[in-house]
C-alpha positions in Angstrom: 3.6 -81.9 -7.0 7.0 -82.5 -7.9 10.3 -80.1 -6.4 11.0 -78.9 -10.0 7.0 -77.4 -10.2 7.4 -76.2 -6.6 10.4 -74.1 -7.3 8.8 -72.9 -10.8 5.7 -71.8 -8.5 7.9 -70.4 -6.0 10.0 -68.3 -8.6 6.8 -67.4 -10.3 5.6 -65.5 -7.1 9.3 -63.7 -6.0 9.1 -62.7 -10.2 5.3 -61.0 -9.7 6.1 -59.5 -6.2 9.3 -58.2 -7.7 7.1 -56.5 -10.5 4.5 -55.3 -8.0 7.2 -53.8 -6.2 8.9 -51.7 -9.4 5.4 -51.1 -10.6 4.0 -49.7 -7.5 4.2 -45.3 -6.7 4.8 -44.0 -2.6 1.7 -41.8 -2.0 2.4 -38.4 -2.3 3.9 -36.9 0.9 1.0 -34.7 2.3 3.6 -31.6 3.3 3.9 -32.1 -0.6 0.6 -32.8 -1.2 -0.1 -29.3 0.7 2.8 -27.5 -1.0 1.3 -28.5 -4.4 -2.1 -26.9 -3.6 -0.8 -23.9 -2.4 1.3 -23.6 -6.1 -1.2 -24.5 -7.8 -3.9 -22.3 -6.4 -4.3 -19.1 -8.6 -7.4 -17.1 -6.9 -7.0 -13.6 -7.1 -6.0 -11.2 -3.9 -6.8 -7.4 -3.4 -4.6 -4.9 -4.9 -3.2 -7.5 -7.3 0.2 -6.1 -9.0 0.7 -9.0 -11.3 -1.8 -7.6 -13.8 -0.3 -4.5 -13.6 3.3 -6.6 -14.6 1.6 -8.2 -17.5 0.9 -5.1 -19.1 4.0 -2.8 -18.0 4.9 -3.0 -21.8 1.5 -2.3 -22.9 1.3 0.6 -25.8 1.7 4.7 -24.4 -2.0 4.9 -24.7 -3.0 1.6 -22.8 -4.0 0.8 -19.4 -1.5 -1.3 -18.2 -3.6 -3.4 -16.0 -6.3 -3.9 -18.6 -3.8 -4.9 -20.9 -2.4 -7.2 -18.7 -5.4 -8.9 -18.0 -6.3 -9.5 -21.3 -2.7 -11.0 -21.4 -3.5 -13.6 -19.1 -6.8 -14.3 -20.6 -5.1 -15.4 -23.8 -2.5 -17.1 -21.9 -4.8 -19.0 -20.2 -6.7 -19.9 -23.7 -3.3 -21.2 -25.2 -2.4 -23.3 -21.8 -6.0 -24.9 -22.4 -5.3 -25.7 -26.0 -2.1 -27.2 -25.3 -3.5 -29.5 -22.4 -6.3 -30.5 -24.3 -4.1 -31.7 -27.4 -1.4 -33.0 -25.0 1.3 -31.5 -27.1 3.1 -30.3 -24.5 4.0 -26.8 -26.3 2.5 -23.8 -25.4 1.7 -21.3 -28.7 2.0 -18.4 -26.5 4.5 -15.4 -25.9 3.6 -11.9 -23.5 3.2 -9.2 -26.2 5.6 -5.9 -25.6 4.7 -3.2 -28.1 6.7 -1.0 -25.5 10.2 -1.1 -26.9 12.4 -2.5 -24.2 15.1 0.9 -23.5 18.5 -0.7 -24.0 21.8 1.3 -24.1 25.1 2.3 -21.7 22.8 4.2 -19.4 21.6 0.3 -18.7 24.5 -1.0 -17.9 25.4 -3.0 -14.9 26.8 -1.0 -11.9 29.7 -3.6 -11.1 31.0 -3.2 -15.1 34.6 -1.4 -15.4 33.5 2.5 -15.5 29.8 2.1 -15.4 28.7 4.7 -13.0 31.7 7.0 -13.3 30.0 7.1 -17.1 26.6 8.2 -15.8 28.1 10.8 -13.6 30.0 12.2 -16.3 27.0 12.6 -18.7 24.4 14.4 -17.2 22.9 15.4 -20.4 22.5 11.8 -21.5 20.8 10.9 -18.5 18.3 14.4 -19.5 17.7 12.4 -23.0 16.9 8.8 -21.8 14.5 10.2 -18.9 12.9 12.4 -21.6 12.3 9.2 -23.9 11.8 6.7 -21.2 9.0 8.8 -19.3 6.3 6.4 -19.8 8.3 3.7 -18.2 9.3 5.6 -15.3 5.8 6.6 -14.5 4.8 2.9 -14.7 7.2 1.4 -12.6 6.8 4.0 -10.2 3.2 3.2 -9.9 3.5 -0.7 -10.1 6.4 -1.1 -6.8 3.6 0.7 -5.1 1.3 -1.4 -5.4 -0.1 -3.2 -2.3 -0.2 -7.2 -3.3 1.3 -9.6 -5.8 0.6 -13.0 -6.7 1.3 -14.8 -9.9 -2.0 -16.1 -11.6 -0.5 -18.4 -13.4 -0.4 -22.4 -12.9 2.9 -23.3 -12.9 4.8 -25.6 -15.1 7.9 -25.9 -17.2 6.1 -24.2 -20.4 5.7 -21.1 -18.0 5.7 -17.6 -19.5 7.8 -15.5 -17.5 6.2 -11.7 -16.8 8.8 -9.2 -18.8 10.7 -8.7 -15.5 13.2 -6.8 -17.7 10.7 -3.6 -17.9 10.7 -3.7 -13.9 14.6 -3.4 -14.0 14.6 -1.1 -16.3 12.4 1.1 -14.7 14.5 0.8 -11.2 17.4 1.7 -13.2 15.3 5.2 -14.8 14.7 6.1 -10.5 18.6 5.7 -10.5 19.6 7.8 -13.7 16.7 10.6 -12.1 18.5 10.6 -9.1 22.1 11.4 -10.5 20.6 13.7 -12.5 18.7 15.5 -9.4 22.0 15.1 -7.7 24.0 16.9 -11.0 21.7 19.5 -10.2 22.0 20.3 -7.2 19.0 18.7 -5.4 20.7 16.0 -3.4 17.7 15.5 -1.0 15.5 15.0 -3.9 17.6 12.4 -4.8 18.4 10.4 -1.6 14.4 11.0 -0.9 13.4 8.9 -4.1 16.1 6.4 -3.7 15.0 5.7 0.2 11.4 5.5 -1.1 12.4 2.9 -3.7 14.6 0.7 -1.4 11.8 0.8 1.1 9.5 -0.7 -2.1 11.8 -3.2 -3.5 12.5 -5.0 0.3 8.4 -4.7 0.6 8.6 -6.5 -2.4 11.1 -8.5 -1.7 8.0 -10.5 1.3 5.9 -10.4 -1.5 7.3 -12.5 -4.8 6.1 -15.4 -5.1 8.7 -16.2 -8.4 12.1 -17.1 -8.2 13.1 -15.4 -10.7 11.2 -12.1 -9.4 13.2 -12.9 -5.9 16.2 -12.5 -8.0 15.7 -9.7 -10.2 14.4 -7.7 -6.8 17.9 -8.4 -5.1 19.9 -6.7 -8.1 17.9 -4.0 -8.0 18.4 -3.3 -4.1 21.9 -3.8 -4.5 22.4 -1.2 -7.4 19.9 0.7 -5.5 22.5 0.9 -2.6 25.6 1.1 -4.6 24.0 4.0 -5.9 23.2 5.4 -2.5 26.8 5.5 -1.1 27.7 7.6 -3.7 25.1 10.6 -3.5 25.2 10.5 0.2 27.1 13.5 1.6 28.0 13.6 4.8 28.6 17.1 5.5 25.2 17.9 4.8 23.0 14.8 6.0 23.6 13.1 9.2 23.9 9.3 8.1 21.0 7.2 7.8 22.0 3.8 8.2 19.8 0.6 6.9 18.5 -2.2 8.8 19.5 -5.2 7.4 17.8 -7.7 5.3 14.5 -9.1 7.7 13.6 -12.6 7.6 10.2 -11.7 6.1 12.9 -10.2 3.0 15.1 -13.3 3.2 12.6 -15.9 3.0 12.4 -17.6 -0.5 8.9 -19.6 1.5 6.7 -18.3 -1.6 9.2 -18.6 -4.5 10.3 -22.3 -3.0 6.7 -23.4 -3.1 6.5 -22.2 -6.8 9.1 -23.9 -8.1 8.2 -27.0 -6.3 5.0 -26.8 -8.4 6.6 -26.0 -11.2 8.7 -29.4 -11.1 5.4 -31.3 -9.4 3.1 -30.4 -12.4 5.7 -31.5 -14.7 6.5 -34.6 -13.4 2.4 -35.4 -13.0 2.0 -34.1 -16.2 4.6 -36.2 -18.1 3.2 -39.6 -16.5 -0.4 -38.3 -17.4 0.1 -37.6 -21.2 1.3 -40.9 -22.9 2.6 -38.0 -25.6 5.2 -37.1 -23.1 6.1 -40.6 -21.7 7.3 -42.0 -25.1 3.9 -44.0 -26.9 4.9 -42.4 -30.2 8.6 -44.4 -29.6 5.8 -47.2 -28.7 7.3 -48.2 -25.5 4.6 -49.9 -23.8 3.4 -47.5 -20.4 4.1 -50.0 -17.8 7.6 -50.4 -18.8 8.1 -46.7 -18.2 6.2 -47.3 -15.3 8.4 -49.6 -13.8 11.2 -46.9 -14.4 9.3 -43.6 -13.3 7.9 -43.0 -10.0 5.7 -39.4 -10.0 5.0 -39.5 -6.8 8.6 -40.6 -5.8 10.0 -38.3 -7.7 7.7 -35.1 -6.8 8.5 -36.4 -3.2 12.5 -36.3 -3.6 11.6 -32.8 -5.3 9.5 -31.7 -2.0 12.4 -32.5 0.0 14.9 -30.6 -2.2 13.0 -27.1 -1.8 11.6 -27.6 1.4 15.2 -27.6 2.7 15.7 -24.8 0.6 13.0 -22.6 2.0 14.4 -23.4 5.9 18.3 -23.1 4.4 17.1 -19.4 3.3 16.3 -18.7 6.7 19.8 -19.4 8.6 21.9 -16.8 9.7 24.7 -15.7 7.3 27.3 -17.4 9.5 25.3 -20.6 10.1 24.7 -20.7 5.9 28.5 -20.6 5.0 29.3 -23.5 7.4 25.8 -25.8 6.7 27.3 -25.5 2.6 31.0 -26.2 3.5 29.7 -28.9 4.8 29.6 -31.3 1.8 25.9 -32.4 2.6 24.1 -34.9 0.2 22.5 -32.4 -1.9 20.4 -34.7 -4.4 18.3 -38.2 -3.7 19.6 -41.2 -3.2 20.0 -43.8 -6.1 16.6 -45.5 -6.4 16.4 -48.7 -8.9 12.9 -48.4 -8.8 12.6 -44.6 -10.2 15.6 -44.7 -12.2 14.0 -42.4 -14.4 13.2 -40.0 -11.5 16.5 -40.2 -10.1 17.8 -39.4 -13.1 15.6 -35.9 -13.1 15.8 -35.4 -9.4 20.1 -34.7 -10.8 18.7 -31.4 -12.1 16.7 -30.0 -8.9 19.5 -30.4 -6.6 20.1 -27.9 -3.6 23.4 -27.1 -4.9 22.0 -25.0 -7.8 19.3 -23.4 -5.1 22.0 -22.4 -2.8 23.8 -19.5 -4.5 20.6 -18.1 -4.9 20.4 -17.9 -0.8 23.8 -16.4 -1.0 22.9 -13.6 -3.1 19.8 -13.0 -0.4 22.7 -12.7 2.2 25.0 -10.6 0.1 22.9 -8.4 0.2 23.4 -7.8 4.4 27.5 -7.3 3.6 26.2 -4.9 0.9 24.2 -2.9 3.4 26.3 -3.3 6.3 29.1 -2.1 3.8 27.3 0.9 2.4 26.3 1.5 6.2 29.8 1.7 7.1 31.3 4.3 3.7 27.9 6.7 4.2 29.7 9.1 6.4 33.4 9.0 4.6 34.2 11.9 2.5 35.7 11.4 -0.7 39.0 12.6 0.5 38.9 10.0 3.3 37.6 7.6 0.5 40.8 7.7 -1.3 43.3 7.5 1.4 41.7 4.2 2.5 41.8 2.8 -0.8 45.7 4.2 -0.7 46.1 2.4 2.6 46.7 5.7 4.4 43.8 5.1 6.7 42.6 2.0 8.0 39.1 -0.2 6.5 35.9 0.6 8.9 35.8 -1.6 12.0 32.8 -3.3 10.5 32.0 -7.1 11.1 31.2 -9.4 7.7 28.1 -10.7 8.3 28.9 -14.2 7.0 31.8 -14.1 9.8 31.8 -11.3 12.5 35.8 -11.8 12.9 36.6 -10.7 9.7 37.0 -7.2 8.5 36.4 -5.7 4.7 39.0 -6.0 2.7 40.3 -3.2 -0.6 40.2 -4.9 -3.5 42.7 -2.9 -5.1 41.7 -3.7 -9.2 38.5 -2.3 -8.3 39.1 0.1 -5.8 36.5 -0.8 -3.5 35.7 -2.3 -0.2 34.3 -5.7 -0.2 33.4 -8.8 2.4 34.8 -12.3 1.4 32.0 -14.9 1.2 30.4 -18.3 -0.4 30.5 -18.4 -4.1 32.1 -16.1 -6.7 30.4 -12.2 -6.1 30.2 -12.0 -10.1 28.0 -9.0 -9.4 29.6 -7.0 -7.1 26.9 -7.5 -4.2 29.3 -8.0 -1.5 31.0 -4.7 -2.4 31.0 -1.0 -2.8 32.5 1.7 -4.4 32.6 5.3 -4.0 32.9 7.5 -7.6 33.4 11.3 -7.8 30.4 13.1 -8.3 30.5 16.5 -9.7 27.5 18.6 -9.0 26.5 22.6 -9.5 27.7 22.7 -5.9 30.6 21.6 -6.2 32.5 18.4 -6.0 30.5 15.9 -3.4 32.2 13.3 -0.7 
């Protein structure tokens, strides 16, 4: 055999272990592997409040958990549809023949005037509660319940729960509450906003979604907002909160949802030619020599499993680890160019504000803890600079001290990320009441 045949053989072999190499898939990480499981694992648990979610918007004369359950019967019939024709479109959308209330008694509590508005229009606040009963009564009975888990498998064709209806009902406790305190009854009203606060954080340990997480933390932090400003401290010794627990914090659940959303996907795409380009007839193997799933889902894995221990530092130990500038996505990979390329959107940079909001939520309740026993006299001569800014510590760095934002006129903590929402803040209004003016 001559040199020139030698060298062809030879260049033959490094050519078909280099395709081996950009052919072959890492096996799936078993923490991953475990992770996945647990997402994708929909048996029921006692007490179950997610039918009761389904069907929150269910018509005035409808169970809402029977409703709901039928709602996920027929989800789960269009899922199977769209697997089994590997279209990769889900015909399906939750049914709400409850009319979602909208309105300024909705509005957010950090927009110019909001509350001050509420305050001022008792009688508006008598209307909506009159027309809104129904959803009241349903959202009280759903934050009570016991357990929730979301029965669905998850995947990027998801149907979220209509959330909205649980926001809204949190915000009909707040408008009853103003209106109890319009009227006089003040420990009516700080009673069911205690008892709702106390239901949100239990909540709080048990969502499973994201997105839930999320809308859970707004509603604790209008919650509290709320509750500086029908607190009087001439009548009721302060009750200060505890701040957020670990159990609260932890976004363990939600972290291991998404993952499975983003695993499924990724599985999914490289199992239905539909979604890896055949119709463009690109031949699979050439994708496959580009796409990695189980690369991919792994780089995932490691994304929100440093996510789910991120969520779990200490306000102070947060701020520095994301001032750190930390490599927040996975490294370039030749082999899963394709998956690098999606890994770009999953990185922990996205995944981190939503830990801050978690921890703005401590300088709200340190915050609130701190302007409970101020009267509204000793209110305004702080925000006039008269009198000095509690001696409170900011829980993302125990040297600093609150600060008056003067455009707002409230007291706020400095922290990671722009506080769009106001949750690192608070602000006292003037309540007028039968008794009298309060603060």
């Amino acid at each position: 055999m001559n040199t020139v045949h030698i060298l062809s053989l030879e260049a033959l072999a490094i050519l078909a272990l280099l395709i081996a190499v950009m052919l072959t898939d890492d096996p799936l990480n078993p923490e991953a592997e475990a992770w996945l499981e647990i997402a994708n694992n929909t048996e029921d648990v006692d007490g179950n409040g997610y039918y009761y979610l389904l069907g929150i918007a269910a018509e005035a004369s409808d169970e809402p958990e029977v409703f709901g359950r039928q709602q996920l019967a027929a989800y789960r019939e269009a899922e199977a549809v769209m697997r089994k024709d590997g279209s990769g479109v889900i015909d399906f959308s939750w049914e709400e023949p409850l009319p979602l209330p909208r309105g300024d008694a909705y509005c957010h509590n950090n927009e110019d005037g909001c509350l001050q508005r509420l305050f001022d229009n008792p009688e508006a606040i008598r209307r909506e509660l009159e027309t809104q009963a129904i959803l009241l009564d349903r959202y009280r009975e759903f934050i009570r319940l016991p357990a929730f888990k979301t029965l669905t498998w998850p995947n990027y064709y998801e149907a979220y729960p209509p959330y909205q209806y649980v926001s809204r009902g949190n915000r009909l406790v707040q408008l009853q509450a103003i209106l109890d305190v319009m009227q006089g009854n003040r420990s009516g009203a700080l009673e069911a906003l205690y008892r709702d606060i106390e239901n949100i954080r239990r909540h709080l340990i048990l969502a499973d979604s994201l997105i839930y997480k999320l809308v859970l933390t707004m509603m604790l932090a209008n919650n509290l907002e709320l509750l500086a400003n029908v607190y009087d401290s001439s009548i009721d010794p302060p009750m200060p909160l505890g701040l957020l627990t670990d159990d609260e914090r932890s976004l363990h659940r939600p972290m291991i949802r998404e993952f499975g959303m983003s695993a499924n996907t990724l599985l999914y795409m490289n199992e239905n030619p539909r979604t890896l380009g055949e119709e463009l007839d690109i031949p699979h193997w050439m994708v496959g020599s580009a796409f990695k799933p189980h690369m991919t889902v792994n780089d995932v894995f490691r994304i929100h499993s440093s996510i789910d221990r991120l969520a779990l530092f200490p306000p102070p130990a947060f701020y520095q680890h994301i001032n750190a500038d930390l490599p927040t996505r996975a490294p370039f990979s030749l082999r899963n160019f394709i998956g690098w390329l999606l890994g770009l959107m999953a990185s922990s940079d996205a995944y981190s504000i939503y830990v801050a909001r978690l921890n703005d939520i401590d300088c709200k309740i340190a915050l609130v803890n701190a302007v409970l026993p101020l009267t509204r006299t000793q209110w305004m001569e702080m925000m006039q600079g008269s009198t000095a800014v509690p001696a409170v510590h900011n829980p993302y760095d125990p040297a600093q001290r609150p600060y008056i934002d003067a455009e707002t006129q409230s007291l706020c903590f400095n922290g990671p990320y722009e506080d769009e929402r106001g949750h690192r803040c608070v602000k006292k209004y003037r309540v007028n009441t039968r008794q009298g003016t309060a603060m």
